[in-house]
C-alpha positions in Angstrom: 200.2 123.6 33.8 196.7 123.1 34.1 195.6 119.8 35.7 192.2 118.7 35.8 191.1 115.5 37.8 187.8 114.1 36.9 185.2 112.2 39.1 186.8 108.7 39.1 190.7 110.4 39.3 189.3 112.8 42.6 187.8 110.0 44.3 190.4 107.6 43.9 192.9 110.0 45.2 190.7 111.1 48.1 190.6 107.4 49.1 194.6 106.8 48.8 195.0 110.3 51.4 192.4 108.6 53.4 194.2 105.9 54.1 197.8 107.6 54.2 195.9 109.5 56.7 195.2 107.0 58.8 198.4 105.4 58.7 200.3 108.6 59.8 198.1 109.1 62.2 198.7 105.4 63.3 202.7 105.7 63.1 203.2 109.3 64.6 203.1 110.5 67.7 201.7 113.9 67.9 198.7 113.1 65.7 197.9 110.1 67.4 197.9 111.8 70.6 195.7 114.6 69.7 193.2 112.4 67.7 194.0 114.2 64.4 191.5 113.0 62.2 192.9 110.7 59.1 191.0 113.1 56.3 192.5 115.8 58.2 196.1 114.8 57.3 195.9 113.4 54.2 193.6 115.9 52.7 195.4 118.9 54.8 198.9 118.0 53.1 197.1 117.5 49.4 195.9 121.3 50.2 199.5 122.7 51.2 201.0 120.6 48.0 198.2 122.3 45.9 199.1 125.5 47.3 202.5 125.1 47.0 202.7 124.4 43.2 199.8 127.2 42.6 202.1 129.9 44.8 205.5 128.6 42.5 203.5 128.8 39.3 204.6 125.2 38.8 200.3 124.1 38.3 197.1 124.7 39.4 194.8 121.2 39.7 191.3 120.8 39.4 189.7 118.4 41.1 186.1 117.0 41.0 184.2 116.7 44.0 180.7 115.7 42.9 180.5 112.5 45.5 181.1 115.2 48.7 178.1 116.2 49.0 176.2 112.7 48.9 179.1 111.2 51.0 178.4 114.2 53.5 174.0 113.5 53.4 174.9 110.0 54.1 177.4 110.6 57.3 174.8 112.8 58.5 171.5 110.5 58.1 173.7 107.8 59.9 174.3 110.2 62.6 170.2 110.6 62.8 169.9 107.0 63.0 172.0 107.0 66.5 169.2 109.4 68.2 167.2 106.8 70.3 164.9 108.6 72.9 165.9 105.1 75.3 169.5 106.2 74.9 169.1 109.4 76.1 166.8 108.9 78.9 169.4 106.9 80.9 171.5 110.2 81.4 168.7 111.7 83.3 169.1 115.2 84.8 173.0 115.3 84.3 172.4 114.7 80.6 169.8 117.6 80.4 172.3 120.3 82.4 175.1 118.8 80.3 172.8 119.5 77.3 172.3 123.1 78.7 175.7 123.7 78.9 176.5 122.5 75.3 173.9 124.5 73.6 174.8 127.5 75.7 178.4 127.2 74.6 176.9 126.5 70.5 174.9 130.1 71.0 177.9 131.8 72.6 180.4 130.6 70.5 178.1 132.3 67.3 177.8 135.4 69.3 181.1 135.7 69.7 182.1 135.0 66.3 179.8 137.6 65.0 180.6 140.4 67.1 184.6 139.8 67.0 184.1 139.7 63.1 182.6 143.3 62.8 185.7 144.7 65.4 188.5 143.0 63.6 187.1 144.3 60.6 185.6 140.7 58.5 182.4 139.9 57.1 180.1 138.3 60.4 179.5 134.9 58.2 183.2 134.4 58.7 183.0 134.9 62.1 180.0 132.4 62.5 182.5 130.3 60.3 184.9 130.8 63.0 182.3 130.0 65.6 180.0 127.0 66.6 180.9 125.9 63.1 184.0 125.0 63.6 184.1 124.4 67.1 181.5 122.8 68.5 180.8 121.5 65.4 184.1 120.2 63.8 185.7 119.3 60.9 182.5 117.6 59.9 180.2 120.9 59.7 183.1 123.1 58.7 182.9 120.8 55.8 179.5 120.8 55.4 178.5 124.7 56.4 181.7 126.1 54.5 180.2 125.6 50.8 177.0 126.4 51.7 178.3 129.6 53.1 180.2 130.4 49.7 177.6 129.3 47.9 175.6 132.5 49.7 178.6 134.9 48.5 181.1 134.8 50.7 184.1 133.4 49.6 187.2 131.4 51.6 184.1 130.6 54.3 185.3 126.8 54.3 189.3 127.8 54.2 188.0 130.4 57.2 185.7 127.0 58.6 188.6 124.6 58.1 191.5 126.2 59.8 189.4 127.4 62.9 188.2 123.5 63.0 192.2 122.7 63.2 192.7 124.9 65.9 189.7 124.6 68.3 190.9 120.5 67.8 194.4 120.7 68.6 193.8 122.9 71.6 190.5 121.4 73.0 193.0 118.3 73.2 196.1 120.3 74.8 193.8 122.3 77.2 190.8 119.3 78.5 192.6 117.5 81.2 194.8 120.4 82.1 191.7 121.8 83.0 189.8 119.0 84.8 193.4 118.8 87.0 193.4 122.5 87.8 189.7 121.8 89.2 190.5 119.1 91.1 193.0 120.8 92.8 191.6 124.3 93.3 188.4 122.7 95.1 190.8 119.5 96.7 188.0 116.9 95.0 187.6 114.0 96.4 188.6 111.0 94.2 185.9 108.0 94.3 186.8 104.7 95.7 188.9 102.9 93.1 187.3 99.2 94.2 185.6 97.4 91.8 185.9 100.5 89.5 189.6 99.6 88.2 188.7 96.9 85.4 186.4 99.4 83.9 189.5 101.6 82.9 190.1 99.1 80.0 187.1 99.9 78.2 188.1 103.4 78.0 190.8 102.6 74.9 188.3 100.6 73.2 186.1 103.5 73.4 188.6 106.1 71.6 189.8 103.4 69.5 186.4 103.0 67.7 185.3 106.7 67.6 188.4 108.1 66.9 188.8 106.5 63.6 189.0 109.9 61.6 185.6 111.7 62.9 186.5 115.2 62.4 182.6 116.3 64.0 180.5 113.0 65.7 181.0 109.9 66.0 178.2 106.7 66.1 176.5 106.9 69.8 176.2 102.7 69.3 180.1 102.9 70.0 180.0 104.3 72.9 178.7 100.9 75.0 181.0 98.6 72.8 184.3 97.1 74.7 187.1 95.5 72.7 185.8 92.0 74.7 182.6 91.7 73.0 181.8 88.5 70.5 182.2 90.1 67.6 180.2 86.7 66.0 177.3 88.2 66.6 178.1 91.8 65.6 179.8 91.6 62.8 178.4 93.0 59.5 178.1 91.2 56.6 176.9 91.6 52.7 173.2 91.2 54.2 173.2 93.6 57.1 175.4 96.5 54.5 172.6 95.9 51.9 169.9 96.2 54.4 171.1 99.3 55.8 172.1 101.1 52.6 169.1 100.7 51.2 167.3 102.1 54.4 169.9 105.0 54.3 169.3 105.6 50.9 165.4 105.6 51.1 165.9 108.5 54.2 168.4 110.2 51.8 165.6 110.6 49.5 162.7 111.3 52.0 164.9 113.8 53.6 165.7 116.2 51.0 162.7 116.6 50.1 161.7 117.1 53.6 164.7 119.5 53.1 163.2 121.2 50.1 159.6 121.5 51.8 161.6 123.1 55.1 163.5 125.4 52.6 160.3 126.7 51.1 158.3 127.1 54.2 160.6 128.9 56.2 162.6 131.2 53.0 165.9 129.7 55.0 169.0 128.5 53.0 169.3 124.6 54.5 172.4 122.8 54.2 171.4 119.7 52.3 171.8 117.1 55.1 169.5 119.0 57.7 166.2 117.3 56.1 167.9 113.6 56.2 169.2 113.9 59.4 165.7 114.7 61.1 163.8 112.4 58.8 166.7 109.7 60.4 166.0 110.5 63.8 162.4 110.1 63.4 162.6 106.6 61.6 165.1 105.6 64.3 162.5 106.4 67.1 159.8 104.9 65.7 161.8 101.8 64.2 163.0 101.4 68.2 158.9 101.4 69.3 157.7 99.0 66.4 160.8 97.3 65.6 160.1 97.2 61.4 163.9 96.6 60.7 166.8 95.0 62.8 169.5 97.6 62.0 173.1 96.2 62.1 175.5 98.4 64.8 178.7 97.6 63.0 177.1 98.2 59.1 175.9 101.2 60.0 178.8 102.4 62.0 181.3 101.1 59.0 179.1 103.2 56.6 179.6 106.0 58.7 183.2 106.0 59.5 184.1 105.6 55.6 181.3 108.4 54.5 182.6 111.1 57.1 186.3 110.0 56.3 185.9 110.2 51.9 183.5 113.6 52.4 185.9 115.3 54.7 188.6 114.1 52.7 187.3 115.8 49.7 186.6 119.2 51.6 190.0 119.5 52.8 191.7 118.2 49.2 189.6 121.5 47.7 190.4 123.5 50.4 192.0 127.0 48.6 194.5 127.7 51.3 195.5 131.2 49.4 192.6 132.6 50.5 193.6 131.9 54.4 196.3 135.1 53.7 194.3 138.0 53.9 192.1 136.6 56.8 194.7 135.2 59.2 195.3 137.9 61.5 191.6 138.4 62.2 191.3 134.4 62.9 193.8 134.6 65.6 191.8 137.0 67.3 188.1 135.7 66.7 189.4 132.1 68.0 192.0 133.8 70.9 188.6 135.2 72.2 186.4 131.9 71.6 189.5 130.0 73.4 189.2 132.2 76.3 185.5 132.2 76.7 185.1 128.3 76.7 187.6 128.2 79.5 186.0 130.8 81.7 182.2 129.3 81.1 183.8 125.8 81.7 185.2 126.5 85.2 183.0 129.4 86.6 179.6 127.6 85.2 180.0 124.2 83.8 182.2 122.9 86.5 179.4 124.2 89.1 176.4 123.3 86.9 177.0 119.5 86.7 177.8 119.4 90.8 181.4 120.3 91.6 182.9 116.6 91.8 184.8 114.2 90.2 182.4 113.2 87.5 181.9 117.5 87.1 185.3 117.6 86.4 185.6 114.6 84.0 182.7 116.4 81.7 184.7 119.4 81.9 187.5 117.5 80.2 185.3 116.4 77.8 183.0 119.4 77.0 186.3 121.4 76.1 187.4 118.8 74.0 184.3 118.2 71.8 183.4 122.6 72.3 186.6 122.9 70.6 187.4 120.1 68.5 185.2 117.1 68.1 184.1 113.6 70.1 187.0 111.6 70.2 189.2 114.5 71.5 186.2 114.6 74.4 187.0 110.8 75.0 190.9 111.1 74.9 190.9 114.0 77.7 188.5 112.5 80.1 190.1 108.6 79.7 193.6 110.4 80.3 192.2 112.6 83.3 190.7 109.4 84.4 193.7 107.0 84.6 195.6 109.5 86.5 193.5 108.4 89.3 192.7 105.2 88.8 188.6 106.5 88.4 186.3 105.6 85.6 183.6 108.8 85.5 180.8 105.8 84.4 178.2 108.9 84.1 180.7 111.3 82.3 181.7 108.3 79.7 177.7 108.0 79.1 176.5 111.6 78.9 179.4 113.2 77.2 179.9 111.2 74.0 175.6 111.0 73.5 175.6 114.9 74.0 178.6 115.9 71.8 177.9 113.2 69.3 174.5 114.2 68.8 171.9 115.7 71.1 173.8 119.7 70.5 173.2 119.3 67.2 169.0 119.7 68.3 170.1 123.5 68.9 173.1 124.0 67.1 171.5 123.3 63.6 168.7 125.3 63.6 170.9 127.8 64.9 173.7 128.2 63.0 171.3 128.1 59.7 169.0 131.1 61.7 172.8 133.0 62.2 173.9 132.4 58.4 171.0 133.7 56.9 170.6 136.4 59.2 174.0 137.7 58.1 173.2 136.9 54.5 
């Protein structure tokens, strides 16, 4: 039996996995824990069921996922909109060596996946796939590299992008704290005063609450500063503030593929489609913060951006074609074995040292293995859970950590994952 879904039938179902999604991941235990995404469950389980009645010859569905890709551009433009240059200077040289670090690990993590491809025997793009893809970029670029890289001829690149995106989550989650414990006692740290420092622990639940909302890749740097105490009278979005913003996001939508298009032609290199948004975003955002043409609403645009990462990445995993995971598991294991290995050696010999061998070093070592292997909230969950088994807020480490892995990398990791792909092309 045949089934074929169209437009209004796909998104409508992508919307009711969304939210079973997040309701699972509300109710049980292990996915709350780990910070599953919500798209990641309900859209994961829609690809096994799809799988299951293709492999029994029971049917095959079709689904169509027009809205992905304009869900995806928007995500991605509202992630430009969080890059303020006023933000970013109040990490000062801890942000810049945490920086270092995270682009180090995004041009590692490629290398690696390139050369482990060609020795287990797979084509390199798989292995870039399999690299800062998937890992330090998450669920979210997965989605969003995965097509582009089938679209270039090389098929099951977003099954391959998917299921390394799983993995480097779930153990980035398992593996962060142990870590940052291991480092405090190997080098017998010494553990800040916990006066005047305790109340601050609260915030840290808030935090994860708000980012952890199903962000498979980033999440908004605005929610990093908000508490759960905050009037939300004054915050709150409304029909004005959404209108306002979607028609700014919109307009940078539109000036940022064709900055996109321009980019393409000038430099001969296959762009994914939100890489022109994002940087005409980040530039509007700058210049907005210096002139102040627009009063852009928190909440509105971090509501836009919740529900546009959780109905794109919804739709990328519905469509996933788990059958063509088969031929390419064994050579997974062993490209993300290798990638699991080498963050945990970099993190301990170098990061750990980089960032000044203390209690806030060992914090943003909890959190760069959660976000270098799965995404920002996991980052979040390790270093609040590592910091309330002392009693210790790392204030620096709650700053630099979510602004880096949320979106500063991204200044590096772009542009280099798009130079990798088409080299390989």
């Amino acid at each position: 039996m045949d089934i074929q879904l169209d437009l209004v039938q796909s998104s409508a179902l992508a919307m009711l996995l969304l939210a079973g999604g997040e309701f699972a991941r509300r109710r049980i235990g292990f996915l709350h824990r780990f910070c599953i995404p919500a798209p990641v469950v309900g859209g994961f389980m829609f690809a096994v069921l799809v799988l299951l009645l293709r492999q029994t010859d029971v049917a095959q569905i079709q689904l169509d996922t027009t809205l992905q890709t304009p869900a995806m551009v928007a995500f991605f433009t509202t992630i430009g909109l969080a890059g303020s240059l006023a933000t970013i200077k109040k990490g000062g040289k801890l942000l810049l060596m945490y920086l270092i670090a995270c682009w180090s690990l995004a041009i590692m993590q490629n290398v690696i996946g390139m050369t482990m491809a060609k020795v287990v025997g797979v084509e390199p793009m798989l292995g870039i796939m399999a690299g800062a893809v998937a890992l330090e970029g998450g669920h979210g670029n997965a989605a969003a590299f995965g097509p582009t890289a089938e679209a270039m001829g090389f098929e099951g690149a977003t099954t391959v992008a998917i299921a390394a995106a799983t993995f480097g989550l779930v153990a980035g989650s398992m593996l962060g704290g142990m870590t940052a414990n291991y480092l405090v006692a190997r080098h017998n740290i010494e553990i800040p005063e916990k006066a005047g420092v305790l109340g601050k622990l609260a915030t840290a639940g808030a935090v994860i609450k708000e980012m952890a909302v199903g962000d498979g890749n980033k999440g908004s740097v605005a929610t990093v500063t908000r508490t759960e105490d905050e009037s939300s009278s004054d915050r709150g979005a409304n029909y004005g503030s959404l209108l306002t913003v979607v028609v700014l996001l919109a307009t940078l939508m539109v000036l940022g593929t064709v900055l996109g298009d321009w980019l393409s032609a000038l430099t001969g290199l296959t762009l994914p489609a939100y890489v022109g948004a994002m940087i005409v975003a980040v530039i509007f955002r700058n210049v907005n913060d210096k002139f102040a043409w627009f009063k852009i609403n928190d909440d509105a645009v971090e509501l836009i951006s919740k529900f546009a990462l959780g109905f794109f990445l919804t739709l990328a995993m519905m469509s996933l074609k788990m059958w063509e995971l088969a031929s390419l598991a064994g050579p997974l294991v062993i490209i993300l074995v290798v990638q699991l290995a080498f963050i945990l050696i970099f993190a301990v010999v170098v990061v750990f040292r980089m960032l000044g061998k203390n209690y806030d070093a060992a914090t943003m070592v909890a959190g760069f293995i959660g976000h270098g292997l799965g995404a920002a909230p996991n980052a979040l969950a390790n270093m609040d859970a590592f910091n309330a088994k002392f009693g210790v807020r790392s204030e620096r480490a709650f700053l630099i950590v979510p602004l880096a892995g949320a979106v500063l990398v991204d200044l590096v990791a772009l542009p280099w994952i798009v130079w990798c792909m088409n080299l390989v092309s």
